[in-house]
N, C-alpha and C positions, 0 to 999 in steps of 0.2 A: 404514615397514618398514625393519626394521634392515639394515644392509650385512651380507653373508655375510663371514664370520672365517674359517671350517672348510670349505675345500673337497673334495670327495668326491676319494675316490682312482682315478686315469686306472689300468684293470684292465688293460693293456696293460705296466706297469711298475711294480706293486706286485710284489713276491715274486720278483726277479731277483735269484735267487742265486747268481750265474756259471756257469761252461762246465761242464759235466758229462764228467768224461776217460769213454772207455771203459771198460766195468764187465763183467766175466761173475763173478756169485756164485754160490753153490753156491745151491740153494734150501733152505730159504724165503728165507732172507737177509736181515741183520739192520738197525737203524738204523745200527751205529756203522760198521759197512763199510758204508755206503751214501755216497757222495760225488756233491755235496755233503748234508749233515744235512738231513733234510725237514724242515719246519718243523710240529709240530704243532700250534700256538697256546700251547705252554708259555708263553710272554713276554705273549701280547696278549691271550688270550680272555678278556673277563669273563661272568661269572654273574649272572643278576639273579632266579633264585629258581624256574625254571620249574619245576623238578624237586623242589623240596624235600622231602625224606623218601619219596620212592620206592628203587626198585632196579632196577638194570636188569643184563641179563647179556648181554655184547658177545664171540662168537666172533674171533676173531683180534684181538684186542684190545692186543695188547702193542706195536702198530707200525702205521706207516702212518694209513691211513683210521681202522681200529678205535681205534688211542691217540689220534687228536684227536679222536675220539668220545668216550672214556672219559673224559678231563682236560673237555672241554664239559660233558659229563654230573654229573660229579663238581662244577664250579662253577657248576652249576643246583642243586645240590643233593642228588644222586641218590648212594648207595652203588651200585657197580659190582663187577662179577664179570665176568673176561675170561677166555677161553681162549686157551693158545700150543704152540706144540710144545716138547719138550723143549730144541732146540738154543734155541730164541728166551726161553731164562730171564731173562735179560739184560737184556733189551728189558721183559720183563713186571714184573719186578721192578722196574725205572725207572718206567714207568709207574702201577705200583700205588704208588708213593712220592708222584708228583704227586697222584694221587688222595686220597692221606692228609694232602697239604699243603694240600688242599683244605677238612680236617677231615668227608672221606667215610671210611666203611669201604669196603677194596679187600681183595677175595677173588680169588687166581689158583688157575687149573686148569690144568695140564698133561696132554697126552694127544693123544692124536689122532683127530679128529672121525673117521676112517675106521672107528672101533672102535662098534659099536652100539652095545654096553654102556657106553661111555663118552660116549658122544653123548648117549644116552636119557636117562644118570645127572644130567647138567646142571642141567636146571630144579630137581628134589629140590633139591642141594647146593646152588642158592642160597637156596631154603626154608627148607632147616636154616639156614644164616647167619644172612641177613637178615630171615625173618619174612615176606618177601612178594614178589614178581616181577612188575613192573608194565612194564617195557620187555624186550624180546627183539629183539637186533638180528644177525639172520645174517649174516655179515662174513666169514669168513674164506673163502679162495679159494686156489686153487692156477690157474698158467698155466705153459704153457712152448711156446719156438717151435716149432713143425712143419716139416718138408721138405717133407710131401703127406702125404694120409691110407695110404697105403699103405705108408709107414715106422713109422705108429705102433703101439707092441708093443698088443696089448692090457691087458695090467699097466698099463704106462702112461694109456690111456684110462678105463680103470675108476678110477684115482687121481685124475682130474681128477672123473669122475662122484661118484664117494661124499664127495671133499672137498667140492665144489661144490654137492651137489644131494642126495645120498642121508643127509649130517648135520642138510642141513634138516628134512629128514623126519622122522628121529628128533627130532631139539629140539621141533619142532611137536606133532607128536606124543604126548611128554611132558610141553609145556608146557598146551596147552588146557585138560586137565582144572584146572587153577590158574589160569587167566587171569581174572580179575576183571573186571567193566563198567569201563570206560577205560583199558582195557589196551592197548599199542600195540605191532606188530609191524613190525618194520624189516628190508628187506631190502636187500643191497647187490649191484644187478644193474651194466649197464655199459654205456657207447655201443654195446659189443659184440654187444649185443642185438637191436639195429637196424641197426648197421652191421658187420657181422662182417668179420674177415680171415679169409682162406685161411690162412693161417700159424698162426694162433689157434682153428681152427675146430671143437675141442673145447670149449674156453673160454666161443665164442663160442653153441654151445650149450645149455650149462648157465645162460648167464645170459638167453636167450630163452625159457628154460623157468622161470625164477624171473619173468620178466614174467608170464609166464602162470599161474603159481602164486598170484601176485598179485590178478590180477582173477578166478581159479574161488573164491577163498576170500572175497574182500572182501563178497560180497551174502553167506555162511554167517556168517561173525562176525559181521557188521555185525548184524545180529539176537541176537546176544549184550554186544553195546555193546565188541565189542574193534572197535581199526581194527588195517588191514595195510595198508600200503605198500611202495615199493621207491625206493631213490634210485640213481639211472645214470649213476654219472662219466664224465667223458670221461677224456684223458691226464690222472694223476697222478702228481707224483713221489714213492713212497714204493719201500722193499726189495724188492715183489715186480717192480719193472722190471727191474734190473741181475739182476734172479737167473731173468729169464725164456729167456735164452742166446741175445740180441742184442745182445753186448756193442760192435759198433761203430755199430749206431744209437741206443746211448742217447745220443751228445751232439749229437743231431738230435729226441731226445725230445720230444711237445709244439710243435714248432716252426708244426708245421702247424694248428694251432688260429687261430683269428681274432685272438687275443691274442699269438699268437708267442709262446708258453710252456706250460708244463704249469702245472696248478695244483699247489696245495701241501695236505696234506689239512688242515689249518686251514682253509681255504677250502669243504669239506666239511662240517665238523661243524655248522654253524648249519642247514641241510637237515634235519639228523638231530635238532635241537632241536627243529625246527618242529615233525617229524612226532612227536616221542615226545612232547610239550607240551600243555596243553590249549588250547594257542593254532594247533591244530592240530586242535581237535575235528570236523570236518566233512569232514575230507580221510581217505578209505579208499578201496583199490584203485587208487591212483595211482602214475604213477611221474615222479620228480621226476628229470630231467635237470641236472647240472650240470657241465657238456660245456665251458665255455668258449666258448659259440656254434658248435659244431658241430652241425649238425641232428639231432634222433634219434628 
């Protein structure tokens, strides 16, 4: 037996990217005002073919979770179609570049998931592009801290509702009648799920309701040869922390994890390979935690 060359990396101290100063952004909030740079997997992620000649279309796709999804996706093989808000063009357009450096087609949509018509219109316009929609991964999210439920306006709560939960619905929605046998449906719910804050607890129930969304749909599809999933990060460092209006705990962010740090959303995107892969054909209705060792 040969000597080990290559030892694994101690997850305790891969991805220490120094101190995070205090941060309030405005929301959404972008990568390049985000300090320090999240790491997408720009540098490190390889491809080895899971995806080849599929498409997939990634909600908030221009940052964070959503762009190390997209750049994974893209160097599996896959043409990607993201959505961002109009302020986050910046971000979208950088990432639909890596995507093309990937030698993928990359389609951005601007607009906001809160608008039906512009929700519903989704699946169509990747149609028209690409010829076929074989991944759907609900991603984008809105948070923001709370004082107590009795501060919050309702304008406000309905924004986290329709961003969070009622775009799902439309996408869904619109997508099924198209969904093809090995289609795969990816949602991005959150430790919040299972471990809710007071402070979050709008948040923290839209993505208890995408768990559940999860496993009412998995035995109906599953009979149609689609899966659905959901994956459940724990702390991640991407824009929508700093632009959540905890600006003097973000450099305490993460800390309390088992690993003494938050993840990086490169550290996410392999999750989202699995599930959208056929190396993943047996997994629907699940929800994949990747918390950093915190229980969920």
């Amino acid at each position: 037996m040969s000597e080990r060359t290559n030892e694994p990396d101690n997850p305790q101290e891969v991805h220490q990217d120094g101190e995070k100063p205090p941060q309030d952004l405005k929301a959404p909030g972008t990568t390049t005002a985000t300090e320090p740079t999240p790491d997408h997997g720009e540098e490190t992620y390889e491809g080895h073919g899971r995806l080849e000649g599929r498409a997939a279309l990634i909600t908030g796709g221009d940052s964070g979770i959503g762009r190390a999804v997209a750049i994974a996706f893209a160097r599996e093989g896959a043409d990607v179609a993201l959505t961002y808000l109009p302020d986050e063009r910046e971000d979208a357009d950088s990432t639909a570049s890596v995507v093309r450096e990937a030698g993928r087609a990359a389609l951005t949509l601007d607009g906001d998931l809160r608008d039906e018509e512009y929700a519903g219109s989704l699946p169509r316009r990747v149609l028209d592009e690409f010829g076929r929609l074989d991944v759907l991964v609900l991603n984008a999210a809105y948070q923001q801290a709370r004082d107590g439920i009795d501060s919050v306006e309702t304008a406000e709560f309905d924004r986290v509702l329709k961003t969070n939960l009622y775009s799902q619905f439309w996408i869904l929605r619109a997508a099924l009648p198209h969904l093809k046998p090995g289609a795969s449906i990816i949602i991005t719910s959150s430790i919040q799920a299972a471990q809710p804050s007071s402070g979050l607890f709008d948040y923290a129930m839209t993505k208890a309701a995408q768990v559940a969304l999860v496993k009412a749909l998995a035995p109906e599809l599953g009979q149609k040869g689609i899966r659905i999933n959901a994956v459940a990060p724990g702390p991640v460092w991407t824009p929508l922390i700093p632009s959540t209006g905890w600006p003097d705990n973000v450099p305490e962010f993460g800390k309390d994890s088992p690993f003494g740090r938050p993840a990086q959303p490169a550290e996410l995107a392999p999750a989202y390979v699995l599930l959208a892969s056929d190396e993943g054909s047996y997994i629907s209705g699940a929800v994949v935690p990747v918390t950093g060792g915190k229980p969920f």
